[in-house]
C-alpha positions as CSV (number, residue, x, y, z in Angstrom):
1,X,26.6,28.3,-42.4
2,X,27.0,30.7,-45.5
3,X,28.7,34.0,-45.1
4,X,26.5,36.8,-46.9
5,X,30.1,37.8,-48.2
6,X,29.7,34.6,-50.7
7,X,26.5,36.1,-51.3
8,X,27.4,39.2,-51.8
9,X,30.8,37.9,-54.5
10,X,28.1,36.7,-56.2
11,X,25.8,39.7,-56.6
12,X,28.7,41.6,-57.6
13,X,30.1,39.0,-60.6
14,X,26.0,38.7,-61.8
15,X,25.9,42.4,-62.2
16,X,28.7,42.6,-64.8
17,X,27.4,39.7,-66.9
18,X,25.3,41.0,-69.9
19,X,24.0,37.2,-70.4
20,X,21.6,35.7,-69.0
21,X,22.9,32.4,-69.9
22,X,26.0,33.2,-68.0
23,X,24.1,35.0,-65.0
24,X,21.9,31.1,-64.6
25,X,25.0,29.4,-64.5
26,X,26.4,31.9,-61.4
27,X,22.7,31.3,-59.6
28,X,22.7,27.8,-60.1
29,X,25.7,27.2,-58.3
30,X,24.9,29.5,-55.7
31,X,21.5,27.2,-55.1
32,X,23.9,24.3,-54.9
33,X,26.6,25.6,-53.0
34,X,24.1,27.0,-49.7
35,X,22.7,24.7,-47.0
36,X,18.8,23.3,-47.4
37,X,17.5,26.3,-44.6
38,X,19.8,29.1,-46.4
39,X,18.2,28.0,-49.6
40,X,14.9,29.5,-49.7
41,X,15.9,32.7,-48.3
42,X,19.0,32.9,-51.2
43,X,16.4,32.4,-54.1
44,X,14.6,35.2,-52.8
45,X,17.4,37.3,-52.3
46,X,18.5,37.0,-55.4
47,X,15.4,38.8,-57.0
48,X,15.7,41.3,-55.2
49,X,12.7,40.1,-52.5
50,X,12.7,39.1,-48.6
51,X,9.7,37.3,-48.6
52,X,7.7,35.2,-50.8
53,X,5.0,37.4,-52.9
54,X,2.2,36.1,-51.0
55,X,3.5,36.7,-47.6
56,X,1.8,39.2,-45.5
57,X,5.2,40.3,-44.1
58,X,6.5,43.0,-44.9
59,X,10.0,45.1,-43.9
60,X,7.8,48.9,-44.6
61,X,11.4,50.6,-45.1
62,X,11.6,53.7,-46.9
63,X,14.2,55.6,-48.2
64,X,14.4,57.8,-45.7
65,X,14.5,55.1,-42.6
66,X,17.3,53.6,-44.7
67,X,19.2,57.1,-45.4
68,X,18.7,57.5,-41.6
69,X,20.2,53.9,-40.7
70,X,22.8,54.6,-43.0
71,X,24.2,58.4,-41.4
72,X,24.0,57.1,-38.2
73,X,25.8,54.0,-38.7
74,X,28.7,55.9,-41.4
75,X,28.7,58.9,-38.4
76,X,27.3,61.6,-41.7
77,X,24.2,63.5,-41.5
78,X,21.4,62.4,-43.8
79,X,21.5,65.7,-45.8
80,X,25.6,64.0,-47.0
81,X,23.9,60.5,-47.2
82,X,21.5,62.2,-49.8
83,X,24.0,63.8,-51.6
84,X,25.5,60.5,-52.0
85,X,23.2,58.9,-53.8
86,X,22.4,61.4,-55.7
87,X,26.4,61.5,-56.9
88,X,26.8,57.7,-57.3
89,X,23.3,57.2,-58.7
90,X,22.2,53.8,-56.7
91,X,21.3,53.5,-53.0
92,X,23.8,50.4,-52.9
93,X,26.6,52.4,-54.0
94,X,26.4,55.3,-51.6
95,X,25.9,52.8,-49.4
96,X,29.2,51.3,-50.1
97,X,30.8,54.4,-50.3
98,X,29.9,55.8,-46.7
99,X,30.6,52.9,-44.8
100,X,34.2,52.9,-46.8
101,X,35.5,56.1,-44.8
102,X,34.2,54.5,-41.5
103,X,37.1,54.5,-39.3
104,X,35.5,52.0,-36.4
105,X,37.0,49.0,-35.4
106,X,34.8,46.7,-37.4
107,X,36.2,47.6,-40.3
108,X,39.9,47.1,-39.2
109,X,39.5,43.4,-38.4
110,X,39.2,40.5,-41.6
111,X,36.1,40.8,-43.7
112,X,33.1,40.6,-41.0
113,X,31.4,37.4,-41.1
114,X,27.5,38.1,-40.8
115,X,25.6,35.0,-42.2
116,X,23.1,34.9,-44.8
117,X,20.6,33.5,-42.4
118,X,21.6,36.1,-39.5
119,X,20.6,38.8,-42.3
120,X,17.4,37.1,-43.2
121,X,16.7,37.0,-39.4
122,X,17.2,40.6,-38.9
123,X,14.7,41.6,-41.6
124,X,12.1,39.1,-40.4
125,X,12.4,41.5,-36.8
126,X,12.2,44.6,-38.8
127,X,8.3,43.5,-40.5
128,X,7.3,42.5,-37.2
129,X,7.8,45.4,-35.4
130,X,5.0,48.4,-35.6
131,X,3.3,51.3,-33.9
132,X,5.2,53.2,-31.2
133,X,9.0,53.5,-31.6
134,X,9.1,51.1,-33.8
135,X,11.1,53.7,-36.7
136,X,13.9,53.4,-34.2
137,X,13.5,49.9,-33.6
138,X,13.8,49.6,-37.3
139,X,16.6,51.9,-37.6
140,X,18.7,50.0,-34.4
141,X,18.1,46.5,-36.6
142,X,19.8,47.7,-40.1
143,X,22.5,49.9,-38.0
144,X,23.6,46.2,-36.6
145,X,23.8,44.9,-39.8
146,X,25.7,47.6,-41.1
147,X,28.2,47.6,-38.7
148,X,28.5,43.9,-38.5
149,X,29.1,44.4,-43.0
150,X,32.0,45.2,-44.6
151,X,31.2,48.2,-47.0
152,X,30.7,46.5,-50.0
153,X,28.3,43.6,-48.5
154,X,26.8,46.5,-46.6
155,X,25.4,48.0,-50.2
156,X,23.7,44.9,-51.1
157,X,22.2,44.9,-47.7
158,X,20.7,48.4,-48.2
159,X,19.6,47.0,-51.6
160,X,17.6,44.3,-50.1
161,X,16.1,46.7,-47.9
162,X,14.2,48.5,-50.0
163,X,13.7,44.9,-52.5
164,X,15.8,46.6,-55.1
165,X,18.7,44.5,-56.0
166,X,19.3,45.9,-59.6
167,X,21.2,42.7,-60.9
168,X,18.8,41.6,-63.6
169,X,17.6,38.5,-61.8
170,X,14.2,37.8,-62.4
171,X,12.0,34.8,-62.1
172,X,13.0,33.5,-65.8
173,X,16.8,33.4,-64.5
174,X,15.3,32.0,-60.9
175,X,13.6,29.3,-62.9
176,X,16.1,27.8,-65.3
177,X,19.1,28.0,-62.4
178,X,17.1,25.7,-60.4
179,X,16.6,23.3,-63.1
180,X,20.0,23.4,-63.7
181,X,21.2,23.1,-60.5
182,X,18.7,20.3,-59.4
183,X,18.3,18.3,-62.2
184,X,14.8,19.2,-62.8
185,X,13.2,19.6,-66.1
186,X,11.8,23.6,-66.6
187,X,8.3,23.2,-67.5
188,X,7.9,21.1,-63.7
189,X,9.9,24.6,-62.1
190,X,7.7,26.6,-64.3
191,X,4.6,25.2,-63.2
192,X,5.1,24.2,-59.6
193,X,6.2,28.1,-59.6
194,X,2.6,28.8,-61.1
195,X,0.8,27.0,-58.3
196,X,2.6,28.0,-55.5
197,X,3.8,31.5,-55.7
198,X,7.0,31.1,-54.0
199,X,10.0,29.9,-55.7
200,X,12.1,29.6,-52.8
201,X,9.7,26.2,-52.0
202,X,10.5,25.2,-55.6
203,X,13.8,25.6,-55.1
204,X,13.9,23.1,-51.5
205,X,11.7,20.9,-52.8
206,X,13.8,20.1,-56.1
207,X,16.8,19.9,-54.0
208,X,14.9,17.1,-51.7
209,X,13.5,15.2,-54.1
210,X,13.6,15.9,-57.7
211,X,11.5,16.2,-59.7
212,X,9.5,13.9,-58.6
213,X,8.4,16.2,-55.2
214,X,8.3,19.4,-57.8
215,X,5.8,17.6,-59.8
216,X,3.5,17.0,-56.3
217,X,3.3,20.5,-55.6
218,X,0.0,22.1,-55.7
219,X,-2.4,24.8,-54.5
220,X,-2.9,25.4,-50.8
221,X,-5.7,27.4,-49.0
222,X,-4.4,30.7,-47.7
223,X,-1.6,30.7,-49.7
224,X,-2.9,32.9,-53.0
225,X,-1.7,32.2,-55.9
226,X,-1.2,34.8,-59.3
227,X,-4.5,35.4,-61.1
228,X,-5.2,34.4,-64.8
229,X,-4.7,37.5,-67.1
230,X,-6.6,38.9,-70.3
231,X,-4.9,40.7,-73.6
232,X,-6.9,43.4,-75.4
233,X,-8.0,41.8,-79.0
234,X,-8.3,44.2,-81.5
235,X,-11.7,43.4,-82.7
236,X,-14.5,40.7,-81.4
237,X,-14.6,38.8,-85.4
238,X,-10.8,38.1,-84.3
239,X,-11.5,36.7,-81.0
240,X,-14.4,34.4,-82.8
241,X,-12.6,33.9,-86.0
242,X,-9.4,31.9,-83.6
243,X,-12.1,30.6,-81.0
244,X,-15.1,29.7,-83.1
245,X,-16.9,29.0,-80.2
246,X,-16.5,31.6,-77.1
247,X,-17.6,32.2,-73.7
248,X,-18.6,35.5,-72.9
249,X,-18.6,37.3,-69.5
250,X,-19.4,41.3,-68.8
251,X,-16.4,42.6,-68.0
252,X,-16.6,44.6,-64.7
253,X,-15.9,48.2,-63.9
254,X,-14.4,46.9,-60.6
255,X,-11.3,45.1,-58.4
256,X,-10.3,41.4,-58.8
257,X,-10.4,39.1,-55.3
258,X,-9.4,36.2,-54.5
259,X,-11.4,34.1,-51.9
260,X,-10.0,31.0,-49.9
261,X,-12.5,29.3,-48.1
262,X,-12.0,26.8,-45.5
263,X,-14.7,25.9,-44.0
264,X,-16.5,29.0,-42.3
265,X,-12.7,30.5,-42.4
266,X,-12.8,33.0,-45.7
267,X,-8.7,35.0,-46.4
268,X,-9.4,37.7,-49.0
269,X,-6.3,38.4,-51.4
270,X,-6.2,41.5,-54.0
271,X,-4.9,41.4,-57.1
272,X,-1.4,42.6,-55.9
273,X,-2.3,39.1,-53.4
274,X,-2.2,41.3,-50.2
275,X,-4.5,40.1,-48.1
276,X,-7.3,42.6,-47.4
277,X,-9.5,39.6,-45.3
278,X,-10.6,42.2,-42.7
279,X,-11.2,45.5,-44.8
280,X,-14.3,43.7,-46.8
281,X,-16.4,42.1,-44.5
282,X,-19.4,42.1,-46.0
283,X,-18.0,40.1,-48.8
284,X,-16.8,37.3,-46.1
285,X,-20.2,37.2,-44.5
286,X,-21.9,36.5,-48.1
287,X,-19.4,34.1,-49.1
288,X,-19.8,32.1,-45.9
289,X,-23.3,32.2,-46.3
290,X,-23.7,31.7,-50.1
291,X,-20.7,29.4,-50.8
292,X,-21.7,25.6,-50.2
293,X,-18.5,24.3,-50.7
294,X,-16.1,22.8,-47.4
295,X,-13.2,24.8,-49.0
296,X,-12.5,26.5,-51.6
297,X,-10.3,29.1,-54.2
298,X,-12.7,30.9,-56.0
299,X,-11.5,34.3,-58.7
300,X,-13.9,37.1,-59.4
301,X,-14.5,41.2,-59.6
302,X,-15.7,43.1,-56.5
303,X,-17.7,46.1,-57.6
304,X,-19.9,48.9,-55.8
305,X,-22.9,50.7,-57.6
306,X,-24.5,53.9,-56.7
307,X,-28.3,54.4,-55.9
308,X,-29.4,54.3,-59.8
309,X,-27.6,51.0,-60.3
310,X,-24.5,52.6,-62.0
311,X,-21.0,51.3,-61.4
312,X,-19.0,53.7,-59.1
313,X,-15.7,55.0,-59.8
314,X,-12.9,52.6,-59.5
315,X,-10.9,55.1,-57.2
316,X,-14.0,54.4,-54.7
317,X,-13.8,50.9,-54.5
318,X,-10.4,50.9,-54.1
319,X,-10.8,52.8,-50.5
320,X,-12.4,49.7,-49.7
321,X,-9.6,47.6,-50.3
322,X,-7.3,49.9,-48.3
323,X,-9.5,50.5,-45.7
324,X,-7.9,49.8,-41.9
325,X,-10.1,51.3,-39.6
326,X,-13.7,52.1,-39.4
327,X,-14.3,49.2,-41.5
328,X,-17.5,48.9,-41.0
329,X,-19.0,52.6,-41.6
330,X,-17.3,52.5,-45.0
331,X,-18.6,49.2,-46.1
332,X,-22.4,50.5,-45.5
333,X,-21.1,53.7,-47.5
334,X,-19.6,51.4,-50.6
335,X,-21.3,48.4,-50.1
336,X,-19.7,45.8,-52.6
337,X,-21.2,43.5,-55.7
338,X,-19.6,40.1,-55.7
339,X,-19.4,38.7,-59.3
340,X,-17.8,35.0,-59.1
341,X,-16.3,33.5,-62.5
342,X,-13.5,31.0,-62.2
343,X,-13.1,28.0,-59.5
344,X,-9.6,26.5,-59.2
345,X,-9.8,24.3,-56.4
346,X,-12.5,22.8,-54.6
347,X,-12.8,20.0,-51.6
348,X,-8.8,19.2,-51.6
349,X,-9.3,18.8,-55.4
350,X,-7.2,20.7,-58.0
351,X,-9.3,22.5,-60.9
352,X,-6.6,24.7,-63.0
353,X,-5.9,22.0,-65.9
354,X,-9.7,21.3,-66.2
355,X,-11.6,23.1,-69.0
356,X,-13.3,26.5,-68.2
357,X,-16.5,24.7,-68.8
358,X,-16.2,22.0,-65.9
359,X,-14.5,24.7,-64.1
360,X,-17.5,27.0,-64.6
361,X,-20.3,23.8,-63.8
362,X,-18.8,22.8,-60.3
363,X,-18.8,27.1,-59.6
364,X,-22.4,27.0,-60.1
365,X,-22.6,23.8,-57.9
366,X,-21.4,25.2,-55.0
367,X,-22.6,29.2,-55.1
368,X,-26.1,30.3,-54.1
369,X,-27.3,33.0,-56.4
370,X,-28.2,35.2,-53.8
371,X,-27.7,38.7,-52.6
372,X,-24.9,40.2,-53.5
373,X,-22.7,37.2,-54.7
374,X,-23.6,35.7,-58.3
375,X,-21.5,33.8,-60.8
376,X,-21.1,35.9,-63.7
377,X,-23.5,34.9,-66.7
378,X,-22.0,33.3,-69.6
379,X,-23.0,32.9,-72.7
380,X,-21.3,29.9,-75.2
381,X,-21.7,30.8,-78.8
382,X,-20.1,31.7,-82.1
383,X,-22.1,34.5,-83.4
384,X,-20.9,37.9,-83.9
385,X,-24.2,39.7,-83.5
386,X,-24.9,38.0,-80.0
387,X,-21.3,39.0,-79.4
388,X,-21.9,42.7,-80.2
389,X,-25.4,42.6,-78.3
390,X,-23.5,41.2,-75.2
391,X,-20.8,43.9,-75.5
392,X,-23.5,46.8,-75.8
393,X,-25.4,45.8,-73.0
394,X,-22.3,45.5,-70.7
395,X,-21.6,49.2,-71.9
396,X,-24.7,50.7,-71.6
397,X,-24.9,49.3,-68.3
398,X,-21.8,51.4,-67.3
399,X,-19.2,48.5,-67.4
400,X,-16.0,48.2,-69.1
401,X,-16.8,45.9,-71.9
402,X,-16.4,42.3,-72.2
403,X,-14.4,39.1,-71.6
404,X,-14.2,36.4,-74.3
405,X,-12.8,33.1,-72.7
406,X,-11.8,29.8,-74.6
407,X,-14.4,27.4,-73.0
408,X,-11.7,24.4,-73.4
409,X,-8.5,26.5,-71.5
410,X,-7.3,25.5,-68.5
411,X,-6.3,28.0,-65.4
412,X,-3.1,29.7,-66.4
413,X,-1.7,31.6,-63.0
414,X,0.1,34.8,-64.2
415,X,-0.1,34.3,-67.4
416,X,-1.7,36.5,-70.3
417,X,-2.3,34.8,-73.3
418,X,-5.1,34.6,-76.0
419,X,-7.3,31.6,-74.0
420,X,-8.6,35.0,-72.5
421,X,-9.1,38.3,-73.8
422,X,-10.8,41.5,-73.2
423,X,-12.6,43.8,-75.4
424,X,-13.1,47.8,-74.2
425,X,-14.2,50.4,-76.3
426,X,-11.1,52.9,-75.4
427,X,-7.9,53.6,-77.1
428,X,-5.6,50.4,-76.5
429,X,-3.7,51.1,-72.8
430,X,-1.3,49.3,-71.2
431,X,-0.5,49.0,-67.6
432,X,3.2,50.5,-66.9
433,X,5.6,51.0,-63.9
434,X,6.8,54.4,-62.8
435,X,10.2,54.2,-62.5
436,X,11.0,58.0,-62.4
437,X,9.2,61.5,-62.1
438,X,10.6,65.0,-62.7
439,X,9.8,68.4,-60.6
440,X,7.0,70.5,-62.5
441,X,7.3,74.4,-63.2
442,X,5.7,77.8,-62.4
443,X,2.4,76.8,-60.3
444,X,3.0,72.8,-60.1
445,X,6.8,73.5,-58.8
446,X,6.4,71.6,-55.8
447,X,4.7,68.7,-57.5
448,X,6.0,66.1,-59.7
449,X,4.4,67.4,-63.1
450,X,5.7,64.2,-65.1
451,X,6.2,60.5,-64.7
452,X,8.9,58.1,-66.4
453,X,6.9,54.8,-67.4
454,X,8.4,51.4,-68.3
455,X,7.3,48.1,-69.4
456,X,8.0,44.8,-67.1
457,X,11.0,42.2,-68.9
458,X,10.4,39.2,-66.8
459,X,12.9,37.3,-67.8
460,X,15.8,39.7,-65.9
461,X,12.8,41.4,-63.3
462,X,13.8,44.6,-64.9
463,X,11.6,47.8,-65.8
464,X,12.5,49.0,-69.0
465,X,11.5,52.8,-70.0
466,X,9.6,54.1,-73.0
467,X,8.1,57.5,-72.6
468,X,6.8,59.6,-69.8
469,X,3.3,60.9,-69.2
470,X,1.8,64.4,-67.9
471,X,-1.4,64.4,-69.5
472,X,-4.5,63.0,-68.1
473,X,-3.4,64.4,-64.3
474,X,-5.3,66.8,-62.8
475,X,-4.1,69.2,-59.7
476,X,-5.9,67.2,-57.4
477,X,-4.2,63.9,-58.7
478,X,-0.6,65.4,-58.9
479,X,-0.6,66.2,-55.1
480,X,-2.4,62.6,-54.2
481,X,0.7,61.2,-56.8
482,X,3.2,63.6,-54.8
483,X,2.9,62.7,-51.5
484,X,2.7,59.0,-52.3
485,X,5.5,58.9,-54.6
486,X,7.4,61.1,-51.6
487,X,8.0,58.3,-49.8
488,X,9.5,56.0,-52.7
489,X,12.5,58.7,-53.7
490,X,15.5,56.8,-54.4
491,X,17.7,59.8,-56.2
492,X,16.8,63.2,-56.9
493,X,19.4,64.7,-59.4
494,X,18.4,68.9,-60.4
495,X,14.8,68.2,-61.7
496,X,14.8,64.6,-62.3
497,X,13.6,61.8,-59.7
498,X,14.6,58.3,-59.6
499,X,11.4,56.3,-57.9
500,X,11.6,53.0,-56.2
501,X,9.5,50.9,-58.8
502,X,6.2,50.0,-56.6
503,X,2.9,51.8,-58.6
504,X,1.4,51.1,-61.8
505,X,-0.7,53.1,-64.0
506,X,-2.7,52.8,-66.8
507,X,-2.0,54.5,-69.8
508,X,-3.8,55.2,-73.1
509,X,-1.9,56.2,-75.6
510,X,-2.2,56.4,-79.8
511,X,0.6,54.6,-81.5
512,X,4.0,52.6,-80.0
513,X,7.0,53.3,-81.9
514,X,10.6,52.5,-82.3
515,X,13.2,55.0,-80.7
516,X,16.6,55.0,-79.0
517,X,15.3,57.6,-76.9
518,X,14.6,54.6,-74.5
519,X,15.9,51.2,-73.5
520,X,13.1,49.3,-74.6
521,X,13.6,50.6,-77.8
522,X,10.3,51.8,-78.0
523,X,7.8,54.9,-77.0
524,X,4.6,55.8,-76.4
525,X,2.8,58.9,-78.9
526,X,0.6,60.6,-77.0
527,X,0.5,58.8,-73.5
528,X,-2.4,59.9,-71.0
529,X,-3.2,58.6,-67.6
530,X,-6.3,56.6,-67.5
531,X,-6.1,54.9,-64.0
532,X,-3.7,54.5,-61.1
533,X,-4.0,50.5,-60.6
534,X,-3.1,50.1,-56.7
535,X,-4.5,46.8,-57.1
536,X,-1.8,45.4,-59.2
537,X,1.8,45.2,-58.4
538,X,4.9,46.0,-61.1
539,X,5.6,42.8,-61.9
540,X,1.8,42.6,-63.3
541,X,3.1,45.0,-65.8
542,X,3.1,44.6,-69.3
543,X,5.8,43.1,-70.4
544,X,8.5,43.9,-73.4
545,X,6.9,41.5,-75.4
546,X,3.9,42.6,-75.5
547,X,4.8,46.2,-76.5
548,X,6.9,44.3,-79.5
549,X,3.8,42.1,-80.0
550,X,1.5,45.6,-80.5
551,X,3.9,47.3,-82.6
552,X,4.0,44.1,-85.2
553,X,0.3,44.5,-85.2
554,X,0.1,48.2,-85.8
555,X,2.1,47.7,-88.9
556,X,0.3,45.0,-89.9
């Protein structure tokens, strides 16, 4: 059995490595070095994650639960726990630091030997545990792993709690450790990755059997997988003039789903893959009764209109998505449109490497064009002026704009490329993650008046800054953004507010440019909030390379 001190040794050599080379090496022999049941948990750990992105668990552990856990446990009050972090700067430190002047027993004895596995087990109690007393059932299980931690192990463990490890680990490093550790070529991990959203089952099942097993991995019902992405193209004649021949699809004002359907047994997953089965039931009722297939994954847009046939606000149809209780009231007050437009799997049978066109004929095979559940009309041609008629149409109807698909692509989870790309007639925008927020002034003093914004670099799981926005918010907005953003405090230092990197927003802006202002080495002229995206999750961000990929364009 692993110690999480190994664990921990590990953490701390990773974090003063400035290559990733280097860093793959160090996460490649931890993969080898743990037992097969310590290995999933380790590959999560090390990005800075519990459980698998799919999983419905979840630890629901704020700051301030942890800045409790952390007092009681150090014997400080939480108003000298805050002032720690905000002094050292990271929640791991302070952490560290509190538990240092701990004078108990348990820290006077050799390094404390709490296993990985006995940590893992600990959080799986903690996201089972709700309603009634269940803050200080919560607290009880991180003050037991803090006093059976020795300081520094104890600051990775706090880490963890809030899925923060801040070691630059992401799924690039993930992917090429266990290909070096296990002998498995990185295009299998890359793809076996792709179809099963959980690397830690990558990682077992290249230690078991090679590549071999990798390669045998494959989609599973109930178990979403990340949803096929669209870049903005500049113009429709670029899309055509690359394509030649295109498929185009409305693009909808509304939220993506997808449906797994086994049998009469329909799972609903947002975009962000939380599964939201039992807040939309009227879209399980008309997939059960429009959907011939036995079972099923099926990708498309959920939209409500109002009474003249308009698209609703996006904001409205996301209540439906978080909706918990009284279900049912708000469903006949937002009743939902079901547009279906991709099919990746159907009857046990793998679709994502088949052509958008066979993948689009066995959708209509199995969906009855009735009610509120249609597949999405396509048109195939290579004409501009049908393009531009399409596009119009989609507008005037009150939609975003359009989609234009390569016909021949296959199913690319996660991945945003040029096989699909989406037109909009609105300044370019880009979908960022607030990493920080500063106190406003005069009338907006006790809200957060600005936000820090930062691009996703997948390849280390960080967020990389590049300008902050406080246009575009209204007073209504910045006491909605307040409160939520309340509970995801990680520092406050005078007027500045580190935030705990959970919500993305959409942000127009006029021109990217180079500064050193910013660690990207880029920012944004003239930001403006367009959209608060709850239905995607950070690491759906764009990325670094895409804000290097629109700045080469703009000088072009």
């Amino acid at each position: 059995m692993t110690g999480f001190n190994e664990f921990a040794q590990v953490c701390r050599t990773i974090e003063n490595i400035p290559g990733s080379l280097e860093m793959t090496g160090h996460v490649a022999q931890l993969l080898q070095d743990v037992t097969c049941d310590e290995l999933p948990v380790v590959t999560h750990f090390i990005m800075g994650e519990v459980f698998p992105a799919w999983s419905s668990e979840d630890l629901g552990i704020g700051t301030s639960l942890l800045y409790a856990a952390l007092s009681k446990t150090a014997g400080i009050s939480i108003k000298e726990m805050e002032l720690l972090v905000r002094d050292t700067g990271d929640i791991g430190m302070a952490a560290t630091v509190a538990l240092s002047n701990k004078t108990f027993s348990s820290f006077l004895c050799e390094t404390p030997q709490l296993a990985i596995l006995e940590v893992f087990e600990r959080f799986k109690n903690i996201s089972k545990v709700s309603g009634k007393g269940s803050q200080a059932t919560k607290i009880k299980n991180l003050q037991y792993l803090f006093n059976s931690s020795s300081p520094e192990q104890a600051g990775y463990i706090a880490r963890l709690a809030i899925e923060d490890l801040r070691i630059g680990v992401g799924e690039g490093i993930v992917r090429d450790a266990i290909s070096k550790a296990f002998e498995v070529p990185v295009p299998d991990v890359e793809r076996a990755f792709m179809l099963t959203n959980d690397m830690g089952l990558v990682a077992v099942t290249a230690r078991r059997g090679g590549s071999g097993e990798v390669t045998k991995l494959g989609l599973e019902l109930k178990r979403p997988i990340k949803m096929m992405l669209a870049q903005v193209t500049p113009t429709i004649e670029s899309a055509i003039s690359e394509m030649e021949t295109v498929a185009i699809e409305w693009k909808f004002d509304g939220a993506r789903v997808q449906i797994h359907k086994d049998g009469d047994n329909i799972t609903l997953f947002s975009r962000r893959l939380e599964n939201v089965t039992r807040s939309l039931p009227d879209i399980v009722s008309a997939v059960k009764e429009h959907v011939s297939a036995d079972s099923a994954i099926l990708d498309g847009e959920a939209f409500a209109v109002d009474e003249s046939g308009r698209p609703r606000a996006f904001q409205e149809i996301l209540k439906r998505f978080r909706r918990k209780y009284d279900v049912e009231t708000t469903a006949r007050k937002i009743p939902l449109t079901l547009r279906l437009f991709d099919l990746v799997y159907l009857n046990g049978e793998d679709l994502i490497d088949k052509p958008l066109t066979d993948r689009r004929a066995a959708l209509l095979g199995c969906v009855e064009n009735a009610g509120t559940v249609k597949v999405d009309e396509q048109v195939l041609t290579g004409d501009i002026e049908e393009v531009n008629r399409i596009y119009n149409e989609a507008l005037e109807a009150g939609h975003e704009g359009i989609m234009i698909k390569n016909p021949n692509s296959p199913y690319s989870p996660g991945k945003r490329g040029k096989n699909w790309l989406k037109k909009k007639p609105v300044m370019e925008t880009l979908d960022l993650v607030v990493i920080g927020a500063e106190w406003g002034y005069g009338r907006r003093a006790n809200y957060m008046g600005s936000y820090t914004l930062a691009c996703h670099d997948p390849d280390t799981g960080r967020f990389l800054p590049l300008g902050k926005v406080g246009t575009g918010i209204n007073d209504e907005q910045l006491a909605e953004l307040t409160a939520t953003f309340s509970n995801l405090i990680v520092i406050e230092s005078g007027m500045g507010i580190e935030l705990k990197p959970e919500v993305v927003f959409e942000i127009a802006f006029e021109e990217i440019q180079k500064s050193t202002n910013y660690e990207s080495g880029f920012a944004l002229r003239f930001p403006r909030l367009v959209n608060i995206r709850d239905d995607k999750s950070p690491d759906e961000a764009d990325t670094i390379q895409r804000i290097e990929y629109i700045y080469s364009m703009q000088r072009k």
